[in-house]
N, C-alpha and C positions, 0 to 999 in steps of 0.2 A: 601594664595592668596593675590597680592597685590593690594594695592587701586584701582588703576587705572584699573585692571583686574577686579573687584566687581563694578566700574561705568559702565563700557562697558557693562558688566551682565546686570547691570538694565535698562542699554539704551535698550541691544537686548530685555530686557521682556514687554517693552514699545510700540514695536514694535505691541507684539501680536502674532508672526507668528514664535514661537518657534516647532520646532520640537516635534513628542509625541513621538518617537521613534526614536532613534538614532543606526546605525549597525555600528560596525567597525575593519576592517580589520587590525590587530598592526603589521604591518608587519618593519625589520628592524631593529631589535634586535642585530642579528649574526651580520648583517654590520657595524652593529656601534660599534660593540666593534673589529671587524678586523680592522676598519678605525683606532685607538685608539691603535692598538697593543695588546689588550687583550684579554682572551681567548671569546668565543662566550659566555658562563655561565656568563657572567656579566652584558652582553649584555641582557639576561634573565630577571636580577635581577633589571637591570636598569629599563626594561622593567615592572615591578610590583610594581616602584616605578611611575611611569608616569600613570597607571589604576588610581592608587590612587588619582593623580588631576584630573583624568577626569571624577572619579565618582564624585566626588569633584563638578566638574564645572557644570557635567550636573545636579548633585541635585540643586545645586542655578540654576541653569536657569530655573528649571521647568521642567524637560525632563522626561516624565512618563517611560520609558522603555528603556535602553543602553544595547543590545548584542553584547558582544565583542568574536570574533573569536579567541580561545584562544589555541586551539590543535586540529589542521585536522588528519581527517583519515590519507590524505597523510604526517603526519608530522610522524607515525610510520614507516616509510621509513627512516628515520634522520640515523643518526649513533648511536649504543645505550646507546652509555657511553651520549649523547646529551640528549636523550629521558630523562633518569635516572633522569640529573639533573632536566628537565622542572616537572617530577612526583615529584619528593623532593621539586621544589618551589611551586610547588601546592599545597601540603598537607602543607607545611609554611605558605602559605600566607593564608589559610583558617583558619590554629590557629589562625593566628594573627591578619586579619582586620576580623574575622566574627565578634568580640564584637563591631569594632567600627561602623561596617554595622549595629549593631545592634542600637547599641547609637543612631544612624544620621536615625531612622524608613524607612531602605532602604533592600527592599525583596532580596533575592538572590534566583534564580532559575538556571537549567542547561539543555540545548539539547544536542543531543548525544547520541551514543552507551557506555552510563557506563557502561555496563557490561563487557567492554574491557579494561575496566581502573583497575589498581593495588588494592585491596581491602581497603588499604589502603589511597585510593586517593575516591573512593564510600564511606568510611567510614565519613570520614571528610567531604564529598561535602552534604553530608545527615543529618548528624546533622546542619550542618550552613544551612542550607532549612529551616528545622525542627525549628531549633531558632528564623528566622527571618521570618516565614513564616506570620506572622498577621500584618507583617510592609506595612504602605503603603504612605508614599514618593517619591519613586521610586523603579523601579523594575532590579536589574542587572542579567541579562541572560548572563551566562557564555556556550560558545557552546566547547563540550570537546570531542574528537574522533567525532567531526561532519563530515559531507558532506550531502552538498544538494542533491545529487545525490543516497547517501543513505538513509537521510530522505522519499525522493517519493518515492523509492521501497520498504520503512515500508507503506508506506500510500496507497502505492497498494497492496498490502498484507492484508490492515486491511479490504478497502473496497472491494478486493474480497472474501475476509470472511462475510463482511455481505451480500453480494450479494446469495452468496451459503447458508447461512444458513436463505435466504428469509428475511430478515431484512432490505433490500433494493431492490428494482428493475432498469433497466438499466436508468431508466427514473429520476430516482434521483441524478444520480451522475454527479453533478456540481461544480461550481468552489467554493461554499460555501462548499458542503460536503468533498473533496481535503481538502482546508483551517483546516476544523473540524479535519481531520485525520493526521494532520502535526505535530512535534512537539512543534511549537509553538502556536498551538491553543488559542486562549481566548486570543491573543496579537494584537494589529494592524499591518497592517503591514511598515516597517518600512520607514518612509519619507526622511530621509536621511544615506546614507551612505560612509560612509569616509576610506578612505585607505592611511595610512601611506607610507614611501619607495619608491611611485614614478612610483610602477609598474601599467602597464594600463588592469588590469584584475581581475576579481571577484574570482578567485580561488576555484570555488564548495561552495560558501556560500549561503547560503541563495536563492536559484535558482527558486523558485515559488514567496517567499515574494519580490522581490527586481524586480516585474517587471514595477513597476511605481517609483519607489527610485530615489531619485535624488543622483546622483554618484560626489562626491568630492575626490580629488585625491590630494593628497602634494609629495613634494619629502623629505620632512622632515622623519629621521627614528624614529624609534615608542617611544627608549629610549629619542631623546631632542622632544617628540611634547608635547607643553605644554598647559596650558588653552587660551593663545595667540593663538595659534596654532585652538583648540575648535572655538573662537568666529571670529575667520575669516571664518571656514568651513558655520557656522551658518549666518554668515553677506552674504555669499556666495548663501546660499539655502533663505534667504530672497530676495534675488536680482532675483531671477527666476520666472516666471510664470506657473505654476502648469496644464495643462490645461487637460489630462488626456485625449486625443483625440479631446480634442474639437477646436474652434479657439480661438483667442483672442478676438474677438468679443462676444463673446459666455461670456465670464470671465469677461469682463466688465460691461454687462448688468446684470448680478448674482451680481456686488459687487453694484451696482448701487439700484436695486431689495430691496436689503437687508439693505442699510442706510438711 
């Protein structure tokens, strides 16, 4: 990371009003390596080399929690010589940055249907949990054969299980107890989300958590977005006002209240 990129860091943490949770959608991969003439698989790889500044970025900013969108349900749709290669750089890149996740006290967690993933890709995602599970710097939530759309049908499932087996009654079930049954339970939800590529849609991610998120959108593809790329989305979600239904009047006199 270069100077200038580590002042700007300390300017936004000066700020205060860094995000705890960061979502993001890496979309742009395939395009940029078709734009480049070269096969989509590099496109990939480029792509796992641009994670690595931006866990980078957001552990110096401070950022308690980054889930990145890394392989949707809908992505087993792809072509499967495509699929193949994304499974092979997954169980790559989990040999090879779980030690430095470890080094840099940075958790790694995952959402998803793993049971749908190659054993060898649950194998590796399990021991690097398992390694770095006491770390606490920040937390990378990798979402793998996700959809938000199958997430809630796990969370309806669980709570009409406890419903039928009297563990709950209809009177209980809230937007707290939903949250409790999701798989990202015990996470905030997330303040900002970013989507690489340009395209103007959420794609089945995150569909319960992201209904307050502030949405940042670039047309940069996911292989060139760099930490310049990070500290504009963040300069971007500092410039907004938060107001969570209320008015702006309402937000003034809370910050006023409080100094």
């Amino acid at each position: 990371m270069i100077i200038k990129e580590l002042q700007e860091i300390e300017n936004l943490k000066k700020k205060g009003n860094i995000p705890k949770h960061i979502a993001i959608i890496m979309d742009g991969n395939g395009r940029w390596a078709i734009n480049k003439g070269l096969p989509r698989a590099i496109g990939h790889r480029k792509g796992v080399e641009t994670v690595r500044r931006i866990v980078e970025g957001c552990a110096n900013l401070g950022v308690q929690f980054l889930t990145l969108y890394t392989f949707s349900t809908e992505n087993w749709n792809r072509p499967q010589s495509e699929v193949s290669v994304l499974m092979r750089l997954i169980v790559k890149s989990l040999q090879i940055e779980t030690n430095e996740l470890h080094a840099n006290n940075i958790k790694l967690t995952f959402i998803g249907n793993i049971s749908s993933l190659p054993k060898v890709v649950q194998k590796e995602l399990i021991e690097a949990v398992e390694k770095t599970k006491n770390n606490t710097k920040m937390v990378l939530n990798l979402a793998l054969s996700y959809s938000g759309r199958w997430e809630l049908i796990e969370a309806i499932k669980n709570i009409s299980a406890q419903y039928k087996n009297n563990i709950i009654e209809l009177k209980d079930i809230n937007e707290k107890l939903v949250s409790e049954n999701l798989t990202t339970r015990g996470m905030p939800e997330p303040d900002l989300l970013i989507r690489s590529g340009g395209e103007l849609r959420i794609s089945n991610f995150l569909l319960w958590q992201i209904a307050y998120s502030e949405i940042y959108v670039t047309d940069v593809l996911w292989p060139a977005f760099g930490t310049k790329n990070l500290i504009d989305a963040i300069k971007d979600f500092q410039s907004r006002e938060r107001r969570f239904g209320r008015v702006s009047q309402q937000i003034k006199r809370e910050k006023i209240s409080k100094s």
